[in-house]
RODREN-395834 format. One line per 4 residues: for each residue x, z, y of C-alpha. Coordinates in pm, whole numbers. Layout:
BEGIN
X:Z:Y | ...
% end
This chain:
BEGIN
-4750:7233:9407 | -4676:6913:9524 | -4970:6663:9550 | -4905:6359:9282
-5198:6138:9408 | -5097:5778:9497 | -5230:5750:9852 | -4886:6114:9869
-4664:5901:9657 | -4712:5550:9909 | -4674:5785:10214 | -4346:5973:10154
-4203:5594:10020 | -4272:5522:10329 | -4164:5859:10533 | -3841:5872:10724
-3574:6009:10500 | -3402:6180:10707 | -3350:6242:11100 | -3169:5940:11213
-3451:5737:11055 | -3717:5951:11203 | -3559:5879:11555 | -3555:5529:11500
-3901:5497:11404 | -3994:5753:11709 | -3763:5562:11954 | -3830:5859:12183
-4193:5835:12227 | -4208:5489:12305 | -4519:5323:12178 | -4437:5027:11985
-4489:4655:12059 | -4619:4534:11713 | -4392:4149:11802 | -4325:4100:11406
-4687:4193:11339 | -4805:3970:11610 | -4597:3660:11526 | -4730:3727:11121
-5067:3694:11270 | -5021:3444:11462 | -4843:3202:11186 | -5099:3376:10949
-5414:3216:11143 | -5219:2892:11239 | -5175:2833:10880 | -5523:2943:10771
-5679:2711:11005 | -5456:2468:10903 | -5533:2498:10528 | -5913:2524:10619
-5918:2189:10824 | -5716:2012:10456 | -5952:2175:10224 | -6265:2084:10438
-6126:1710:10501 | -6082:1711:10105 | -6407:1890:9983 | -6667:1811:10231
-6757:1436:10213 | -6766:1153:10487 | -7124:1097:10622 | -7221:833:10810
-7488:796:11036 | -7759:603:10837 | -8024:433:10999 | -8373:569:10939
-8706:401:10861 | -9076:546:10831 | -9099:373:10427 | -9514:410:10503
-9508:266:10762 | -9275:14:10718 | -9510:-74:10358 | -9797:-79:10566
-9686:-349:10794 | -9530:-548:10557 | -9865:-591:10323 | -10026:-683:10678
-9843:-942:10752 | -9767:-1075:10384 | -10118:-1013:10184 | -10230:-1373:10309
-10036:-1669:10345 | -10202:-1801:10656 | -10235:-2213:10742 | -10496:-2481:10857
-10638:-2718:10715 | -10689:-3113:10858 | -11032:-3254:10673 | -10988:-3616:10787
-11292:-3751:10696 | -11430:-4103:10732 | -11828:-4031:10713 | -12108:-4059:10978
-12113:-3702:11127 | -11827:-3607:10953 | -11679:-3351:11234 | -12022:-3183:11170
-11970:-3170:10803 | -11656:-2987:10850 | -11800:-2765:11090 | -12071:-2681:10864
-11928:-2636:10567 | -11612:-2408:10738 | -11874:-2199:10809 | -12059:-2146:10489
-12092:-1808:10314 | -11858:-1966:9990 | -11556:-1994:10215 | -11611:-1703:10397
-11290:-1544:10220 | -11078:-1871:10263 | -11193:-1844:10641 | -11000:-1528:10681
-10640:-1690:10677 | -10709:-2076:10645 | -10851:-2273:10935 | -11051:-2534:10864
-11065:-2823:11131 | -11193:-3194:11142 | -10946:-3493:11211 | -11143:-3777:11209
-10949:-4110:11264 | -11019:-4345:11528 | -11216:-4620:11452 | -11061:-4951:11389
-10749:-4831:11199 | -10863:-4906:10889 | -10612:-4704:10682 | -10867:-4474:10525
-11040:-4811:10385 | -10717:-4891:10248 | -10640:-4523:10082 | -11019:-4602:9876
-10861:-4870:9714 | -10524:-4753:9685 | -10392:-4583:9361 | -10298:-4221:9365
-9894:-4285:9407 | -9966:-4485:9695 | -10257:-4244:9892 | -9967:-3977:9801
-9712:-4193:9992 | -9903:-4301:10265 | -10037:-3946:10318 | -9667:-3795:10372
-9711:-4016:10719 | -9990:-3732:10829 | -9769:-3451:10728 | -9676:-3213:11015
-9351:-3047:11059 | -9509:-2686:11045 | -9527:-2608:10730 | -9833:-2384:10755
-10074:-2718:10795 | -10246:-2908:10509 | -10402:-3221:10529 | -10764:-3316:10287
-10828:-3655:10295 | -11205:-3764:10198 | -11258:-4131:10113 | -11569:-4305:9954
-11489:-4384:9557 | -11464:-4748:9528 | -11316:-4704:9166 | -11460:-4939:8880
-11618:-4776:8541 | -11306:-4793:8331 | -11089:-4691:8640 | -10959:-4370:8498
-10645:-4330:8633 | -10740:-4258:8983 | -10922:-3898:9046 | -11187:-3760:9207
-11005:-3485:9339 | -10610:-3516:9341 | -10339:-3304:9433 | -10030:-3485:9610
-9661:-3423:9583 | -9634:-3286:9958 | -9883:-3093:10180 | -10171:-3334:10099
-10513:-3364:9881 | -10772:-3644:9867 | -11124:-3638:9728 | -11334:-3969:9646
-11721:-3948:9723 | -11998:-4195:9644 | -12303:-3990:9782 | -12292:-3836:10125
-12612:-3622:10059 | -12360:-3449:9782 | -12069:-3471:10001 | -12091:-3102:10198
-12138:-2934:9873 | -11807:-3125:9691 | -11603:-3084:10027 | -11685:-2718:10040
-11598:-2684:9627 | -11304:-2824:9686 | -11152:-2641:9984 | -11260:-2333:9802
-11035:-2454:9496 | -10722:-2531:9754 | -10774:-2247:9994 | -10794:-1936:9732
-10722:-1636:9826 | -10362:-1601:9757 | -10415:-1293:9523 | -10569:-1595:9303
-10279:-1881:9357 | -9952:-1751:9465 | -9748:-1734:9211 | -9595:-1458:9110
-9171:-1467:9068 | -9004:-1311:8709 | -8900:-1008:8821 | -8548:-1111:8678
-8530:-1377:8885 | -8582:-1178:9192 | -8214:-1149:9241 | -8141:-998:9604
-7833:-1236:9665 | -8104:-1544:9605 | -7911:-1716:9348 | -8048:-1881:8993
-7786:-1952:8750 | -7913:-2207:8518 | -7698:-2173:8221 | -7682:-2476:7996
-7585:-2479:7612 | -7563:-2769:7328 | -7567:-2556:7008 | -7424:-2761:6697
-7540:-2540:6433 | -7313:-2688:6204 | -7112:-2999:6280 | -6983:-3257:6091
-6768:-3552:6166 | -7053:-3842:6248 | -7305:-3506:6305 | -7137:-3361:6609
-7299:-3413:6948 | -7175:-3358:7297 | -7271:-3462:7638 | -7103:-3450:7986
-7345:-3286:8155 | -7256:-3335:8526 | -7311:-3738:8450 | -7548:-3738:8177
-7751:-3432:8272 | -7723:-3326:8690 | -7652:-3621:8849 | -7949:-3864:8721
-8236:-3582:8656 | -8157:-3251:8806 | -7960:-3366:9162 | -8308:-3320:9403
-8386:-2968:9227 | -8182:-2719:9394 | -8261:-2857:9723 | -8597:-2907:9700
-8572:-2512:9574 | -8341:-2426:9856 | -8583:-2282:10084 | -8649:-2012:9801
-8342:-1983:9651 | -8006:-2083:9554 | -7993:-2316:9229 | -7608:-2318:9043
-7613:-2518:8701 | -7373:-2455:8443 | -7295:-2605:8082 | -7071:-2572:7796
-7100:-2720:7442 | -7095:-2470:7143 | -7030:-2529:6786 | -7116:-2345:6435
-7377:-2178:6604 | -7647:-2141:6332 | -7989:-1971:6396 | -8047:-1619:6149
-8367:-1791:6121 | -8443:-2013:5811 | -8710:-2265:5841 | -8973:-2367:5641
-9036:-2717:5499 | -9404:-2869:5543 | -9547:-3089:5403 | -9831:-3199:5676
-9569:-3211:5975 | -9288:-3373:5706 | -9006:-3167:5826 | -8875:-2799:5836
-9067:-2564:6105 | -9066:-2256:6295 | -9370:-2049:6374 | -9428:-1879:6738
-9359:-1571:6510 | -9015:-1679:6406 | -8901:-1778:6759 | -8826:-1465:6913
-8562:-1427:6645 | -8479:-1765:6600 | -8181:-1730:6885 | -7878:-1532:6758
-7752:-1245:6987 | -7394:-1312:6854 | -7381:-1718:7047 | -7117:-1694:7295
-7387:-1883:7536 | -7296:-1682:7902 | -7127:-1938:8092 | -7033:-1839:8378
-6673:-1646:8446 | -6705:-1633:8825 | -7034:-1542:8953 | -7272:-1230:8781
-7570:-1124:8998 | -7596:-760:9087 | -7929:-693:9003 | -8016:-999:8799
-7881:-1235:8507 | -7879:-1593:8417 | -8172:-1817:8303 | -8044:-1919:7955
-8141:-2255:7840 | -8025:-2388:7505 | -8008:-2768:7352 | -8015:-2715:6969
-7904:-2985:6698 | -7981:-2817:6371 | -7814:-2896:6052 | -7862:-3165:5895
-8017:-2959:5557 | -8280:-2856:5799 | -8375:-3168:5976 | -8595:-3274:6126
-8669:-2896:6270 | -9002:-2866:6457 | -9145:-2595:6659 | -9489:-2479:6652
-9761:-2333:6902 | -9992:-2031:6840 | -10215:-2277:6638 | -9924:-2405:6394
-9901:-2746:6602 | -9648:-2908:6700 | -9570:-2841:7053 | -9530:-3141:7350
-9138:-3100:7389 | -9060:-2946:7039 | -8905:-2630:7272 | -9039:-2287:7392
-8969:-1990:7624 | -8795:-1692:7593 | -8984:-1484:7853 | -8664:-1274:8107
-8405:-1469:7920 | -8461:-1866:7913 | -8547:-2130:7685 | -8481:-2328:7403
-8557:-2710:7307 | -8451:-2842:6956 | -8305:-3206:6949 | -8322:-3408:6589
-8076:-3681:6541 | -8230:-3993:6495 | -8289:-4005:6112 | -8103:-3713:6066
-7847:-3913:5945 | -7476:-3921:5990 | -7340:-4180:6234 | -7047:-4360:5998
-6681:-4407:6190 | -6763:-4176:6448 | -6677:-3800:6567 | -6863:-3720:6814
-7192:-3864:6949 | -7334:-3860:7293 | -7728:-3750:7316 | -7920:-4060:7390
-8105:-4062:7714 | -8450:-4072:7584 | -8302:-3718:7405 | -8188:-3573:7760
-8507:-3689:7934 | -8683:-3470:7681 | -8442:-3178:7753 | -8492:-3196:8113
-8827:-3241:8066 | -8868:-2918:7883 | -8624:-2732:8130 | -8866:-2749:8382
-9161:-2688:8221 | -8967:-2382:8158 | -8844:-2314:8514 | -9181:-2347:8655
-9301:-2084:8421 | -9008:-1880:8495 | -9070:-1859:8866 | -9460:-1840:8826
-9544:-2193:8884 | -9877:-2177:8711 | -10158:-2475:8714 | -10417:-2285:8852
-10538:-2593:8968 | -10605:-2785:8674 | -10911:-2575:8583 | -11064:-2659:8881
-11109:-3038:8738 | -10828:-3137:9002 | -10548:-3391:8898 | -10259:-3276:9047
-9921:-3571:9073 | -9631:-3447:8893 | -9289:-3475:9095 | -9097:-3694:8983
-8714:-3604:9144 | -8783:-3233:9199 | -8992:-3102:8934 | -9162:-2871:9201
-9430:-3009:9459 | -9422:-2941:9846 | -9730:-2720:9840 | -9605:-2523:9508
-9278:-2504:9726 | -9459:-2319:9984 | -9639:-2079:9759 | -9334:-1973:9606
-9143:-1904:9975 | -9405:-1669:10030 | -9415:-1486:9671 | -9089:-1461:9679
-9087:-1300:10074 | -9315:-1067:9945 | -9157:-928:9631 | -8793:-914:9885
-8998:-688:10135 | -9158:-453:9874 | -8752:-468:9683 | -8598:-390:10024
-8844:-114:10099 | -8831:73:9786 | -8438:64:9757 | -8418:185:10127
-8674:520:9994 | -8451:536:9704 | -8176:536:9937 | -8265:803:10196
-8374:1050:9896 | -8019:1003:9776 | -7857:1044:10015 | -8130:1388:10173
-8100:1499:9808 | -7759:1553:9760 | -7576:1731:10060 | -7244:1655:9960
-7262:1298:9892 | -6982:1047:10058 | -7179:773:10296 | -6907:604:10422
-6951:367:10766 | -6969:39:10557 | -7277:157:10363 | -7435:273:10700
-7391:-60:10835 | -7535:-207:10533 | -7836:21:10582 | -7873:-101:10937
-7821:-469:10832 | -8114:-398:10605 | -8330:-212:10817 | -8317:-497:11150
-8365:-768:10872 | -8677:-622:10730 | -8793:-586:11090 | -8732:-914:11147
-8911:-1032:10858 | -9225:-844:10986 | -9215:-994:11276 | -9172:-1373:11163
-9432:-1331:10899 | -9700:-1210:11155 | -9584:-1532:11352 | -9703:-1732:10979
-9284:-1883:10969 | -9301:-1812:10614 | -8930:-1962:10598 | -8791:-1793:10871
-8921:-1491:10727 | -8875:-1538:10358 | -8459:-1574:10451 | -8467:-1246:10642
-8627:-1078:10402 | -8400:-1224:10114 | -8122:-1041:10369 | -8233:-750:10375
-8300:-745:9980 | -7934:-808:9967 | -7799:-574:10208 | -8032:-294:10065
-7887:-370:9689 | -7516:-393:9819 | -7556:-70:9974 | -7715:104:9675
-7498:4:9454 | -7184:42:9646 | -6965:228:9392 | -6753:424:9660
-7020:637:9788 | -7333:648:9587 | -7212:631:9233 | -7136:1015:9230
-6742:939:9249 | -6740:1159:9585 | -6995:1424:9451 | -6863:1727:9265
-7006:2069:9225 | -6880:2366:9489 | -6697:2535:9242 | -6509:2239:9117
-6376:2165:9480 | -6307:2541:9564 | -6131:2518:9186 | -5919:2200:9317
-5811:2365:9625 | -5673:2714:9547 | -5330:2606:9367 | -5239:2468:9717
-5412:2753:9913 | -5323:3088:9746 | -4895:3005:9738 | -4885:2994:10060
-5177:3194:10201 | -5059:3491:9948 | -4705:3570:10048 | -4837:3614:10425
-5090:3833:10364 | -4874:4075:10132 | -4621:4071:10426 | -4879:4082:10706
-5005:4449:10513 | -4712:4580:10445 | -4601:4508:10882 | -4904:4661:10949
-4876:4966:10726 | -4483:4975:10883 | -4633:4957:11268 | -4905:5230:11182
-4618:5495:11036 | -4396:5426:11383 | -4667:5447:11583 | -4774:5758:11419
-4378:5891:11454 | -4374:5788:11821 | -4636:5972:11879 | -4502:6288:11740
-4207:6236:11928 | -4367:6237:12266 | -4625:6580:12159 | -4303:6744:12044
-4089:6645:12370 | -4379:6756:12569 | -4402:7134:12398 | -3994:7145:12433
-4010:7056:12850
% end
């Protein structure tokens, strides 16, 4: 019987059919070359490599070489040089033996603490120049000017000036202790047996320890590009022809009350101010009249609800920080059927600039017309200046409590001289440089770790050569930062480490690479590269087999040819 398996079937479709075939395929013995099957291989591997190379170049992702840091260590170093805000300290004191008072008290066990990063030093004056006699007698405003003469331009060194207190009994307005506008402090004595005692009280209250001082920035405003946008907003809640108000803020506003602020806030950040006027913008949130404060009020309960999600209050169409938002603050004129409109403290009193603070989000101070009343053959009115004094006023009370500004010095009995231009002292400058260095050290270290585990985590991620640059930028800034902070040049430092804050965030949240547009499961690639693959891969092989099985059958003939020419001769 004849066999009817497949593997029979395949090998007499393939048989020579007769005896012409059969000598072709035995070509007398001669062993064939296999030049079709070669060339089929050949092409066959040129193409596969080919194919392999495009699939690779489309499914593996880019990756850089990123810069590497020890995140420990790097932490480490930066609390080392950051914990403390280092600086010295100039007593100039007029007293008999006062370089041994200094000495004395510098070394008492009370400033033992303040010792570690403060030095303490005596600068006596020279006799005969008379101008500590003069700052006795001299009102605060003018020891505070005439003290800017002794400033130094490091901006690590503080200057204490102790004078005898020639003040008269009803002579309140001049301090004991006092607090200037720059990097100075003055203290008035009348007994030099009590005077090493005060001095050392005192220098204990200046010198904290900066865990008890520094203040502490909003995270919010922590921004790593080191811009504050000040958003400004006159809310008519409803407006009326003679009840309409309006300002123009660059004139009325920035230019008379607000011009010194961003610079004297340069060294910590960048200040941008913008304004717009909104109207029918009522409050959700309906007052209450009262009878002891004559007018309508809201509670601090009420305020967190009193501002209306729906205001169209963002500002500003050009500029949006990447890890931050703006500092809202909002001028509101209510309406007229709920004037006057008071706010209240915690103790249902009315507070000093009839405002108060959203904490992360801003501020808001209410504005009642005069009288309440209607202003006859008029459209719009202008706010008055005694109005935008109040509103600038209460903007930065607000700011400084924003940025942690506190007055941790007040409850030390001190009197400390408001600025009058900048809203922000010298000294209160300086604290703030270095709160903000170290929050932008401990932000550029943590995105970095968050950075390397992405990027060790997930083998296939993209990290193209810009982010690896950024990574770099970030890494030699923080260095740097390290290294000017051990050196105590706060500002120096404080702009590196803003830097590398902002190279750290750019890289993160680059959205080529590291926003998962670049990172797709293995299937999903092999899935996106097998309708190219397989049409062209496919017809080879099937042709490459069927050669082979073709130069296996005439080798197998040749080589009956040449057994059966051998048994013939």
């Amino acid at each position: 019987f004849a066999s009817t398996s497949p593997r029979a079937r395949r090998a007499r479709a393939h048989a020579p059919r007769d005896d012409a075939e059969r000598a072709r395929f035995a070509k007398g013995g001669a062993t064939p070359r296999g030049k079709r099957l070669a060339m089929l291989a050949h092409a066959l591997t040129t193409l596969g490599v080919a194919l392999a190379m495009a699939a690779r170049a489309v499914t593996v992702p880019t990756r850089a070489r990123t810069a590497r840091v020890d995140h420990e260590d790097a932490a480490t170093r930066a609390a080392r040089a950051t914990s403390t805000r280092r600086a010295r300290a100039r007593v100039w004191i007029d007293a008999e033996g006062g370089e041994n008072i200094v000495r004395e008290v510098a070394r008492r066990r009370g400033l033992e603490d303040v010792a570690r990063w403060v030095t303490i030093e005596a600068a006596t004056p020279r006799r005969g120049e008379g101008w500590m006699d003069a700052l006795a007698a001299a009102s605060d405003e003018d020891v505070d000017a005439r003290t800017r003469a002794l400033a130094d331009e490091n901006a690590t060194v503080y200057d204490f000036v102790v004078v005898r207190d020639r003040r008269g009994e009803n002579d309140e307005e001049r301090g004991k202790f006092v607090v200037g506008t720059h990097r100075a402090a003055w203290m008035r004595f009348d007994d030099e047996r009590l005077l090493a005692d005060e001095l050392e009280e005192r220098l204990r209250a200046l010198f904290a320890p900066a865990d008890e001082t520094t203040p502490s920035a909003s995270p919010f405003l922590t921004t790593s590009d080191g811009i504050l946008l000040a958003s400004f907003s006159l809310v008519n809640a409803e407006p009326t022809p003679g009840y309409a108000f309006s300002w123009d803020f660059q004139r009325d506003v920035e230019q008379p009350f607000l011009g010194a602020l961003p610079e004297a806030l340069s060294r910590v950040l960048e200040v941008r101010i913008e304004a717009q006027v909104l109207r029918h913008a009522r409050s959700r949130v309906r007052p209450m009249w009262s009878d002891k404060h004559r007018g309508y009020v809201v509670d601090s309960k009420q305020t967190p609800f009193f501002i209306d999600s729906d205001w169209p209050i963002d500002t500003s169409v050009t500029y949006t920080p990447i890890d931050g938002k703006p500092l809202h603050f909002v001028v509101y004129v209510p309406p007229q059927t709920e004037c006057p409109l008071y706010v209240l403290d915690d103790n249902h009193e009315l507070t000093a600039t009839n405002a108060f603070i959203v904490e992360g989000w801003g501020g808001l101070v209410v504005v009642n017309p005069p009288g309440c009343a209607v202003a006859r053959g008029e459209n719009e009115i202008r706010l008055r200046n005694d109005e935008v004094v109040n509103v600038v006023n209460a903007f930065v009370r607000q700011l400084r409590i924003h940025l942690g500004a506190g007055e941790f010095l007040q409850k030390f009995g001190a009197k400390v001289l408001p600025p009058k231009h900048t809203g922000f002292a010298t000294w209160e400058v300086d604290a703030l440089v270095h709160s903000r260095l170290v929050a932008d050290a401990q932000s550029t270290i943590s995105t970095l770790k968050s950075l390397d585990e992405v990027i060790s985590s997930i083998a296939d991620i993209a990290v193209p050569d810009a982010i690896a640059e950024r990574i770099l930028e970030s890494v030699e800034a923080l260095e740097r930062a390290i290294d000017l902070a051990q050196n105590a040049r706060y500002d120096e430092a404080g702009a590196s480490a803003r830097s590398a804050h902002a190279a750290a965030e750019r890289a993160f949240f680059d959205p080529f690479s590291l926003g998962g547009l670049e990172s797709f499961p293995f299937e999903y690639k092999v899935a996106s590269v097998m309708p190219i693959i397989l049409p062209t891969i496919f017809p080879l092989m099937l042709g490459f087999m069927r050669e082979m099985r073709h130069f296996q059958l005439r080798r197998r003939e040749a080589f009956r040819a040449s057994e059966s020419s051998k048994k013939t001769s």
